[in-house]
N, C-alpha and C positions, 0 to 999 in steps of 0.2 A: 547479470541480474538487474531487475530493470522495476524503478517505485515510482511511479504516476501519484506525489500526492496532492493531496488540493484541503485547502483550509475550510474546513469547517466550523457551522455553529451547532450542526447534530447530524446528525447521520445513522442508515442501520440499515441490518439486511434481514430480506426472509428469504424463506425458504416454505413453496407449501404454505404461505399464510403466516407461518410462525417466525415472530423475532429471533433472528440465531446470534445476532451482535448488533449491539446499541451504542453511541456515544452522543454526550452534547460536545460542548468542545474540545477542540482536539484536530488531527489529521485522517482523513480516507484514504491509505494506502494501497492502491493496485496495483498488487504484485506479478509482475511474470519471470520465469523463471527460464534461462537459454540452456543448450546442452552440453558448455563447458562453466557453467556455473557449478559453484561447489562450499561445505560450511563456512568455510572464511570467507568467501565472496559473501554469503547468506549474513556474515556478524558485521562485516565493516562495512553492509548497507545500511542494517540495523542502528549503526553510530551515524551513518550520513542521515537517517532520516530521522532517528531522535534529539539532534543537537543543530539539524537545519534552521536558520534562524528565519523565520515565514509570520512570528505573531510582530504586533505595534509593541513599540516601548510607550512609554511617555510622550515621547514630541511626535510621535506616529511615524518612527524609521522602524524596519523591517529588522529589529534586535535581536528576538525573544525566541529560544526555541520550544516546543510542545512542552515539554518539561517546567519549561519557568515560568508557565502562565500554567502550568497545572490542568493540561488537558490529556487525552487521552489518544489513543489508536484504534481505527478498525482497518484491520488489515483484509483483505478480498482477494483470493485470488484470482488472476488476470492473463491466460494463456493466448490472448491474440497482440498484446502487448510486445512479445516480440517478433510479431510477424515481419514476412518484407513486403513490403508496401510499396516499392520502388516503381516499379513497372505495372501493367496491366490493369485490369480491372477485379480482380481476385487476389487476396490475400494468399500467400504461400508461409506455410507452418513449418519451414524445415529446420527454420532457426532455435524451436524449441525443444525444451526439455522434452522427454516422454513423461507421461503418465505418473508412473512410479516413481521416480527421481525428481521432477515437478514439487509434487505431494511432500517427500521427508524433506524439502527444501523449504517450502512455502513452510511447513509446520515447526523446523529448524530456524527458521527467518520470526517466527511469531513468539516460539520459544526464548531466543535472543534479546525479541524485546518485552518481553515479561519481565526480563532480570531488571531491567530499568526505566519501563513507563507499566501503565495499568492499558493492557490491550487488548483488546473485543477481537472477535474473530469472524467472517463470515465461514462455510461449508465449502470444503476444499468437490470439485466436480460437479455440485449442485448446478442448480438450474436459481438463482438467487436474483432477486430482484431487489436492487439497491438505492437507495433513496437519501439525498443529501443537500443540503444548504449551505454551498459553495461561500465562503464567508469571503469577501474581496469585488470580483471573482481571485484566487490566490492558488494556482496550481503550475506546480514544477516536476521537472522529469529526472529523476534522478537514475543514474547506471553506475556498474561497478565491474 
């Protein structure tokens, strides 16, 4: 399981026009989801990326995780995230989850972190068009 976050100062998604998830600050989570992932992979990434330390303390060292500067989550999810990219000029999808198994994980993984930040969602298959202000720039790749 694989979390592309990047620090934000606000971020959201639509779908069709409409807001489906909003945050000011906080983290952009793009999630993708491989086909030996599974809920415990889906919870101890939820802890790597709630407790990542990404915000300024005081003297401006990279201390502070989402949590203790009181910011938020929009979690997105993200299916070309674990493509392989190695070779050629086309991406190859074989490394990811299907469809079905993608979905209860991404919603498993947003679940997770309900229990311990306040997290926006975008629309799991949507056609979503994302929109964010990269605070830094400040984006890390986290796997599990």
């Amino acid at each position: 399981m694989i979390a592309l976050i990047q620090r934000v100062s606000e971020a959201a998604v639509r779908v069709n026009g409409e807001v489906v998830g909003e945050i000011d600050k906080g983290l952009l989570v793009l999630l993708g989801v491989e086909k030996d992932d599974d809920d415990a992979k889906a919870k101890r990434l939820m802890e790597r990326v709630s407790t990542y330390r990404v915000f300024e303390d005081a003297e401006g060292k990279m201390n502070l995780n989402v949590k203790q500067v009181d910011g938020k989550l929009l979690v997105v999810s993200q299916f070309t995230l674990p493509a392989d990219t190695k070779k050629g000029t086309r991406a190859g999808f074989s490394r990811g989850a299907s469809p079905e198994k993608a979905e209860q994980l991404y919603q498993s993984f947003c679940n997770h972190c309900e229990t311990v930040i306040a997290t926006e969602r975008g629309r799991f298959a949507a056609d979503m068009k994302v929109s964010l202000v990269n605070d830094g720039p400040v984006t890390f790749w986290l796997q599990v």
